[in-house]
N, C-alpha and C positions, 0 to 999 in steps of 0.2 A: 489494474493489478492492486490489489491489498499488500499496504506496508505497512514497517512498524520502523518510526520517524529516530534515529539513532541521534544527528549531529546534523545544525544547519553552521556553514559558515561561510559567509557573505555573498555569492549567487552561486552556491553547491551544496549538495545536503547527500547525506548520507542513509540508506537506507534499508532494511530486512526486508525483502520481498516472503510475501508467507503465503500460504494453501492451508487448508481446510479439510484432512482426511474424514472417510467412512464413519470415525469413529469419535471424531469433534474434538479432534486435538489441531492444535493449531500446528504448524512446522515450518522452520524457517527453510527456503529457499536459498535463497543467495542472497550478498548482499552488494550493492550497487551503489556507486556516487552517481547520482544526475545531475544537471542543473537546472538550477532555475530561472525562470523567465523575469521577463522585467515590470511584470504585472500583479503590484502590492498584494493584491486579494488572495494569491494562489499562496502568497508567502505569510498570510497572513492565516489563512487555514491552515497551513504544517507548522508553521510556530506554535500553534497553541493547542496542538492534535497530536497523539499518543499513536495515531492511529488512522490511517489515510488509504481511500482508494482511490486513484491517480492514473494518469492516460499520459505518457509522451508522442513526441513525433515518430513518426516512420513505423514501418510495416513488418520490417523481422523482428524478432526475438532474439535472433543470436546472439547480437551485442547489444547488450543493455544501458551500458557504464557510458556514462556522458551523455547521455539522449537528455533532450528538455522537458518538460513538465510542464503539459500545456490547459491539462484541468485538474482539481486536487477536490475532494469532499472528504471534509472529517468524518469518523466513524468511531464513535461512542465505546466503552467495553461494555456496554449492556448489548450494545448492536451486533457486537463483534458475537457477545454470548448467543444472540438471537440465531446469527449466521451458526455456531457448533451448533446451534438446536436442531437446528434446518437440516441438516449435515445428516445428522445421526436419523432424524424421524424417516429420511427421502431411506436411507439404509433397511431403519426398520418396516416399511410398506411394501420391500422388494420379497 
């Protein structure tokens, strides 16, 4: 899931889950506390990331709130812009 990293505080982070419309605006979703794992690297890419797509544990959706964070990649605002780009061109080829 693509987030936008709000508030880490000590193994819980706060977060914007966001989507990507037709028209390459970004939109926030919801937003979510997960935690995080006890492995430096994952806390080490959302410390210093604006902007993260991230995978927790388990297989629903439903509940989001308190799931772990078991991989994390930064993701650039040029990447992010790349992604509106993508967004809009796949619209305009239809």
């Amino acid at each position: 899931m693509l987030v936008k990293i709000e508030e880490i505080k000590a193994n819980r982070i706060k977060v914007v889950e966001l989507d990507i419309d037709n028209y390459g605006s970004v939109i926030p979703v919801r937003e979510l506390e997960l935690s995080l794992p006890e492995d430096d690297s994952v806390i080490k890419i959302l410390s210093s990331s604006k902007y993260a797509a991230i995978f927790t544990e388990g297989d629903s959706d439903s509940d989001m709130d308190g799931r772990t964070i078991i991989l994390a990649n930064s993701i650039s605002l040029d990447e992010l812009n790349e992604e509106k780009k993508r967004a809009i061109d796949k619209v305009n080829r239809k």
